[in-house]
C-alpha positions as CSV (number, residue, x, y, z in Angstrom):
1,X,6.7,10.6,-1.6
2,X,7.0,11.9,1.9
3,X,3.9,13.6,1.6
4,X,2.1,10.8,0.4
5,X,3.8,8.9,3.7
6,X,2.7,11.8,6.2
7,X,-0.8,12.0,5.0
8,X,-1.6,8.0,5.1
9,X,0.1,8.3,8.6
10,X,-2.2,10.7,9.9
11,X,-4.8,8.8,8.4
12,X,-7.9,8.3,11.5
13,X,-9.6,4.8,10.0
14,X,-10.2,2.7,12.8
15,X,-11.3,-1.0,12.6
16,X,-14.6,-1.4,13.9
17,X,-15.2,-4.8,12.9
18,X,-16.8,-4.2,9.5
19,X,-13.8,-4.6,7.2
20,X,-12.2,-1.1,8.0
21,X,-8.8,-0.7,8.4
22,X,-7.0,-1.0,11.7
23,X,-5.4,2.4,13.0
24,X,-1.5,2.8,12.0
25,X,-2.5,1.1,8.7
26,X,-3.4,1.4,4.9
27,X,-4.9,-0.5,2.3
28,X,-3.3,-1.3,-0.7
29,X,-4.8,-2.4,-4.3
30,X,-1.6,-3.9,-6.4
31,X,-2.7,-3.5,-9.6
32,X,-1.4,-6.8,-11.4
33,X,0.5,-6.9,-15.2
34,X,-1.9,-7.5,-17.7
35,X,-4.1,-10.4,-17.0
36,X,-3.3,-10.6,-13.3
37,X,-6.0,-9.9,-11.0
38,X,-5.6,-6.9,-8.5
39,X,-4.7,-7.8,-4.9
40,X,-5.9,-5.8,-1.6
41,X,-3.4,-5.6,0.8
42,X,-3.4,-3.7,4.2
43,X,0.2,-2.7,5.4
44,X,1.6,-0.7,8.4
45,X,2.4,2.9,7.5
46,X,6.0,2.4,9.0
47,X,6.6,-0.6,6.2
48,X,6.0,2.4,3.8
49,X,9.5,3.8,4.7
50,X,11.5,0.4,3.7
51,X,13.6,1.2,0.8
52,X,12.4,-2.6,-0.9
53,X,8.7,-0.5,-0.9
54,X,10.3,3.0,-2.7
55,X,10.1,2.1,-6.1
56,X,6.6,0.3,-5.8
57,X,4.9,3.7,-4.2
58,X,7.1,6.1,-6.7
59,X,5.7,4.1,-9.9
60,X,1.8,4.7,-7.7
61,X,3.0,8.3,-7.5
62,X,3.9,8.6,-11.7
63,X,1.3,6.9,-12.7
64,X,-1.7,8.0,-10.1
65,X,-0.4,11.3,-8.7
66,X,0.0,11.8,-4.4
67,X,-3.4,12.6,-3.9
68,X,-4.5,9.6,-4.7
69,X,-8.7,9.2,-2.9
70,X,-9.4,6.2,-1.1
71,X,-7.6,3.3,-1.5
72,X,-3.8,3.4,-2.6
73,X,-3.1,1.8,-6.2
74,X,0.2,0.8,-6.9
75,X,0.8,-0.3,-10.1
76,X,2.9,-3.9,-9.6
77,X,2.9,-7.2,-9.9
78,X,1.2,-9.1,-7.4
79,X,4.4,-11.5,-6.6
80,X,6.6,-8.6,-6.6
81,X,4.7,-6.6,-3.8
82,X,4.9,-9.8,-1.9
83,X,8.6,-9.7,-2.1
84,X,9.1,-6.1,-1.4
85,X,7.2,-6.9,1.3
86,X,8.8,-9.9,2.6
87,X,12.0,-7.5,1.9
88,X,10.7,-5.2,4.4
89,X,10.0,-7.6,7.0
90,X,6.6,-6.1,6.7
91,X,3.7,-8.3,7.7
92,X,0.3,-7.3,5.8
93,X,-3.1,-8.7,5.2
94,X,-4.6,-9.8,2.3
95,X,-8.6,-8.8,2.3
């Protein structure tokens, strides 16, 4: 987990007004249950370190492996990334 952490923190994306992601963040696609549909998200790498976030990014780990390409999928339902989230204090943006 802490090298999936380090590596999206020295991650050099920079927003350049085309729909990148802003510097000190990543995106996110929370894979829904079942017939949900998936949600983008893009969170501050620090919220990555909340303990409501651990058990979201270790089920990403089991089921995708760390070196995950491109965008981070984490395998959740939508409503309970929100509230890990929300646990977090962790402000993100849907896109």
């Amino acid at each position: 987990m802490r090298e999936l952490i380090r590596r999206l923190s020295f991650s050099d994306r920079v927003s350049d007004g085309g729909g990148g992601v802003p510097r000190g963040c990543v995106p996110l696609l929370v894979v829904g249950d079942g017939d949900e549909q998936s949600e983008r998200f893009v969170v501050r790498v620090e919220a990555l370190r909340q303990p409501s976030l651990a058990a979201p990014l270790e089920m990403a780990a089991q089921e995708f492996g760390y070196k995950q390409e491109g965008i981070l999928r984490v395998p959740c339902a939508v409503h309970q990334f929100k509230q890990a989230l929300s646990t977090a204090g962790a402000v993100s943006t849907k896109y």
